[in-house]
N, C-alpha and C positions, 0 to 999 in steps of 0.2 A: 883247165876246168871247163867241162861240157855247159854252154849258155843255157839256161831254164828257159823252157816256151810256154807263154802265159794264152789262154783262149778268154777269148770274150766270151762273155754271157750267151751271147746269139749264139755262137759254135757252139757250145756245151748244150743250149736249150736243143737246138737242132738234131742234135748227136742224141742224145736222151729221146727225142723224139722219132728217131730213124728205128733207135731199138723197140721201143715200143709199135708204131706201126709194123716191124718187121718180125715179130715175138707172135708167133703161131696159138699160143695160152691169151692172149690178148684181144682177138678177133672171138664175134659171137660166143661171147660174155653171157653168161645167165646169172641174173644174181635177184636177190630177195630182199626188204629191207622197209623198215617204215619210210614215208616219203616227209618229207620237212621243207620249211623254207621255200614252197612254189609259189611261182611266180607265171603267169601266162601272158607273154607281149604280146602287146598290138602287133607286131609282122606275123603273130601267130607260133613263134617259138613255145617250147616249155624250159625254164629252168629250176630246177629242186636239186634238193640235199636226199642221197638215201643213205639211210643210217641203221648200225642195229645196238646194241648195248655197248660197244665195245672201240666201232670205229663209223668214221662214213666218209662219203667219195661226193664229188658233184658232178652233177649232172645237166646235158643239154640233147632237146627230143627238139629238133627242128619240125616245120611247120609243115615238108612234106608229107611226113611221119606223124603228125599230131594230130592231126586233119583224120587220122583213121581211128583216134581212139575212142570210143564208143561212149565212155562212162567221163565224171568230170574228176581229175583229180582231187585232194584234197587231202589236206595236212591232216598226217595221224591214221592214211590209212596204210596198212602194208601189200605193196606191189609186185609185180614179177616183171623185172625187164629183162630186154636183150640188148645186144649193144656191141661197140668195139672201145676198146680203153686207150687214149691216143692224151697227147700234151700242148694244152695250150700255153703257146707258144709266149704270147707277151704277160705272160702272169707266173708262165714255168710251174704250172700247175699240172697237175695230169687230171684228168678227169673222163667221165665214159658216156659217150653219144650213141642217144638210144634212138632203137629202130623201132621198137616194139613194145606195149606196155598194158599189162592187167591186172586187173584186181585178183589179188589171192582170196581163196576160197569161194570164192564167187565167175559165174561167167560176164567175162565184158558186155553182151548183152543183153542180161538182166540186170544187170548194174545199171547200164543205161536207162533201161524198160524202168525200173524203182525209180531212179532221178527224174526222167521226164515226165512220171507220173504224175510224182508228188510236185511238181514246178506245175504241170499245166494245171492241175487241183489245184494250185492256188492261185492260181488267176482267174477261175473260176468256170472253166471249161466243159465241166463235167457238170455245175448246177442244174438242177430240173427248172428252172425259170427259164432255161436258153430252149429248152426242149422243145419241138413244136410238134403236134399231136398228128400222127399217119390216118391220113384221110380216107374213111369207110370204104367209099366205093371208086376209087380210082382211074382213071380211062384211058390213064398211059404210064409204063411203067418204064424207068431207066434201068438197066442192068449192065454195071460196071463191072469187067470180070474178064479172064481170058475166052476167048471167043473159041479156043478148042479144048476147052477143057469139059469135066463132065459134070462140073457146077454151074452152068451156062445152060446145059439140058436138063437137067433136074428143075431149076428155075420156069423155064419155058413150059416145061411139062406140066408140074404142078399147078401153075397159073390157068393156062389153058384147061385143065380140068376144073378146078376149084370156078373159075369165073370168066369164062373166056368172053363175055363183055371187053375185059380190058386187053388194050396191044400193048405191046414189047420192044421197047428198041435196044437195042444191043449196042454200047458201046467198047469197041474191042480196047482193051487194058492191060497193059502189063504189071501182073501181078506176085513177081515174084525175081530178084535181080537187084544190080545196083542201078538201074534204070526204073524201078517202078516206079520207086516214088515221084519221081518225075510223072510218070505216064499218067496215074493216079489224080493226081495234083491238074495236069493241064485236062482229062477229062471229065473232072467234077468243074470246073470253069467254065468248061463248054456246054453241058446241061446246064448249068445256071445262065449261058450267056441265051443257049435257044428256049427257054421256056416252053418244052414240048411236051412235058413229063410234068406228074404228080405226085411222084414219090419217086426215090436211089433206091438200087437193094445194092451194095459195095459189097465184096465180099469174093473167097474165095473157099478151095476147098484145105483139109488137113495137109499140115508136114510140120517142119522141123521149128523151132524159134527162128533159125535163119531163115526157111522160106516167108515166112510169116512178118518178118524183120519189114517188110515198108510200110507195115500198116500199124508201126509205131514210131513210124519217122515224123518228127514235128511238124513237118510244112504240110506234111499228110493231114494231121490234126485240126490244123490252123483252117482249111481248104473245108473238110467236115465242119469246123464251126460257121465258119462266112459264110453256107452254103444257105440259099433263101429256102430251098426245095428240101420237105423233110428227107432225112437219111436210115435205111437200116444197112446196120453195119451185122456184116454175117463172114468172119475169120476162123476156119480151122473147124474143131468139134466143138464140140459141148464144153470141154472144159476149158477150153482156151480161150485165152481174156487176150485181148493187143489195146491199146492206148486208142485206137479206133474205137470198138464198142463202148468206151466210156464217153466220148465224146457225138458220137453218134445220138440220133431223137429215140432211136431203139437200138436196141442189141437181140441178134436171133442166134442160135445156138450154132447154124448153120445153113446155108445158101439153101437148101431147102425149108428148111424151118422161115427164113426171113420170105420166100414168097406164098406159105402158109401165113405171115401175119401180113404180109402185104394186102391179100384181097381176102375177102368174106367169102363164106362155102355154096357153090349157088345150089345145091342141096338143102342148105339149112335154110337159106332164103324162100328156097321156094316152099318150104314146110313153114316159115314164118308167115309167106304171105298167104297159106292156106289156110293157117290160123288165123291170122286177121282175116279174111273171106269169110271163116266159120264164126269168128265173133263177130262182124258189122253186120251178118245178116240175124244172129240172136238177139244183138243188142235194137237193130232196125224193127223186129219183129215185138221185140219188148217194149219200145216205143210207140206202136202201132197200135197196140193192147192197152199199153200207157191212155193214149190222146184216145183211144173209143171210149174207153170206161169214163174220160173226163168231161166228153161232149155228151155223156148219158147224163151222167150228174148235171149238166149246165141244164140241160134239155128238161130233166122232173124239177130244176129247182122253181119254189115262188114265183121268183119273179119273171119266167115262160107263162107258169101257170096264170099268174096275177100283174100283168105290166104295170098296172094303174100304180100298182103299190108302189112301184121305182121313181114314179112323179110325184104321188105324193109327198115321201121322204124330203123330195127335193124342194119340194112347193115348203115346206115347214120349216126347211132350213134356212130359204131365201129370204120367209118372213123375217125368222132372226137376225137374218145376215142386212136387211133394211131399216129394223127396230138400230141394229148397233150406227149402222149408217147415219139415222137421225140424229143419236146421242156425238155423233162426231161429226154433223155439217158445220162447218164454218158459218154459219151465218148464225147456227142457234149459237154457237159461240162467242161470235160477235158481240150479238146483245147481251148476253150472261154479263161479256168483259164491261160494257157500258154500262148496263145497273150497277155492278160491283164500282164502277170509276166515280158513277155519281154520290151513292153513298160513299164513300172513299173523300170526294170533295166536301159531302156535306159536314160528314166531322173534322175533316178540316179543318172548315170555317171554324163552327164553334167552339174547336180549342182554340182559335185564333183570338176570337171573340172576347174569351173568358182572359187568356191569355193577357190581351190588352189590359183590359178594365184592372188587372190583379196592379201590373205597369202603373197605369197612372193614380190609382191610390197611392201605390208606396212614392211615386213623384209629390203627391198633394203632402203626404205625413212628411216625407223629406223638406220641403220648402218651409213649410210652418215650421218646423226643428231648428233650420238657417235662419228664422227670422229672427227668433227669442235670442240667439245668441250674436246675429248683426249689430254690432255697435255703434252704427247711426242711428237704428231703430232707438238705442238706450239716450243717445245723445238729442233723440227729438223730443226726449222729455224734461230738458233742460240740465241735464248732463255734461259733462265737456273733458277732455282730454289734456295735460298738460307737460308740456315734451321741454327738455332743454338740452340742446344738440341731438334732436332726435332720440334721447332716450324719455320715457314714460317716466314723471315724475310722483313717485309715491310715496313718499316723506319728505315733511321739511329738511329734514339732515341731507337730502339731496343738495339744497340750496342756499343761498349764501345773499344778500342782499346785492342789489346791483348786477343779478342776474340776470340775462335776458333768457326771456322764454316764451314759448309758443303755446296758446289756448286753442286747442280745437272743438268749435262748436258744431252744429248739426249742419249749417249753409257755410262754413267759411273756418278762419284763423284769425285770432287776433294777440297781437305784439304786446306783452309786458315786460313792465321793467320793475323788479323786488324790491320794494323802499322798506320792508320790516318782514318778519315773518318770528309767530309762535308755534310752541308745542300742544297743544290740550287732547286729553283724554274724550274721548268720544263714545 
């Protein structure tokens, strides 16, 4: 009987895994599918589930690969990737590493463009409170832009005619590439580092989303907001918006139109200041007519004609102004206060007076009142008091023979002793 040969795990996973890497249907995979269960590591990996009604597969988009997707994943939306289907190995799973990954129905970078919109609008990017107002008459102008391109001379031209007061410097920018944003970025740093300029005009001419694509790269954005020196942002035509013009202090339709709103028309200016010329000499003129007509009237009034009358007024008024002065010296007030003090004292007194005298009658009726009822008074009539133990004795039924008891007469006491006592009606 032929031995049975048993394979470990490892050999089977192995095997299963040679076939599939080596399965020609298996290599650049296209497949479609809602995305689920993502996960994005800190090393920068993607891991998600894609799935559609019926089955789903797992998936892993390494960091070299993830680094290019433009838009942000997110559960529930449905994606398109590419890939190769291969088996990891210590889980004996099969699953397919993706190279490649976009949003269905939409382009990866408007997908991105919507996301980063709505991210940098709410942090607050795009408020008009960040905005700083493009200064009238400027005397130097930054122009960020490729230096051969034909929005670089349109700039230059237009300026120079509209106001060629102001200079130009040119700072050469690459505006278009996986390098721009870079370039973009360290030469808006560099006008803010020299302080040579009063206004950016940023910007380039028309193309595609792609060519257009750095002037809605974030770092791009971040750079236009730090930036101390106001910015116009001028991308593409007319109707083309980039994450730049919203963040920007202005947005011009395009690199011409943005060095039309950069300076004033010296055309218009100089019709403005010919108009103020023609009004400050009407207005100097009306003034003129003004102040003669007013020194005619000073000139027939009264008081040219009659000076005296100007002093009089015044002599009349000074009287008044001396009359009130007297009724407020201090000194006639003074005495006012002293009469009023002395009469003040002198009633006074006499309620003092009266006062008294009222005192010592009702003292006098008082004393006479204490007299009549003083019971020495009664007792110096031959009167006398009679106590035994200190109490007042007022009937015989108080006493008892052999009593002793106390006689108070008007100078003294004297000592008896009860040898009889009767009752009689009195």
């Amino acid at each position: 009987m032929e031995e049975k040969k048993y394979l470990t795990v490892t050999a089977l996973t192995k095997y299963i895994k040679y076939k599939f890497d080596n399965d020609a249907h298996l290599k650049n995979v296209l497949l479609k599918g809602e995305l689920s269960n993502f996960k994005h590591h800190s090393r920068g990996h993607f891991y998600f589930t894609l799935k559609d009604d019926k089955a789903s597969i797992s998936a892993i988009m390494f960091a070299s690969s993830a680094n290019k997707v433009k838009f942000i994943p997110i559960d529930g939306m449905t994606i398109l990737i590419e890939g190769d289907i291969s088996v990891f190995e210590s889980r004996g799973s099969y699953q397919i590493y993706v190279t490649k990954m976009s949003e269905d129905g939409l382009g990866n970078l408007y997908l991105a463009y919507e996301q980063l919109k709505k991210k940098l609008s709410e942090e607050g990017l795009f408020d008009d409170s960040h905005k700083v107002p493009i200064p009238r008459f400027p005397k130097t102008i930054a122009v960020l832009t490729s230096p051969t391109g034909a929005a670089v001379q349109d700039v230059i031209n237009i300026v120079n005619r509209r106001y060629p007061l102001a200079s130009i410097i040119v700072y050469p920018t690459l505006v278009q590439g996986e390098y721009a944003k870079d370039s973009i970025v360290k030469q808006l740093e560099l006008v803010n580092k020299q302080k040579l300029v009063d206004v950016i005009i940023l910007g380039r001419g028309g193309g595609s989303i792609e060519d257009l694509w750095p002037f809605n790269e974030e770092i791009v954005a971040y750079a236009i907001y730090n930036s101390s020196i106001p910015i116009i942002s001028s991308v593409g035509h007319e109707v083309d918006f980039t994450i730049s013009d919203f963040v920007a202090d202005l947005r011009a339709p395009t690199p011409s139109g943005a060095a039309e709103l950069s300076v004033p028309n010296q055309i218009e200016l100089l019709n403005y200041l010919d108009r103020l010329n023609k009004q400050s000499k009407f207005s100097l003129n009306q003034l003129l007519k003004h102040k003669i007509e007013s020194l005619r009237r000073v000139e027939s009034s009264y008081i040219f004609r009659e000076p005296l009358r100007l002093t009089e007024n015044k002599s009349q008024k000074l009287d008044h102004l001396v009359d009130k002065l007297e009724l407020l010296n201090p000194i006639n007030r003074l005495r006012q206060s002293e009469i009023d003090l002395k009469n003040t004292l002198r009633r006074l007194n006499d309620y003092y007076e009266r006062y008294l005298m009222r005192k010592q009658n009702n003292f006098v009726l008082t004393i006479n009142k204490l007299e009549l009822l003083n019971p020495l008074s009664i007792m110096s009539k031959g009167y006398s008091v009679v106590k035994k133990n200190d109490t007042v004795i007022k009937s015989v039924s108080q006493v008892k023979e052999n009593d002793k008891l106390d006689i108070l007469v008007s100078d003294g006491v004297i000592k008896a002793l009860v040898t009889n006592k009767r009752k009689e009606d009195l």
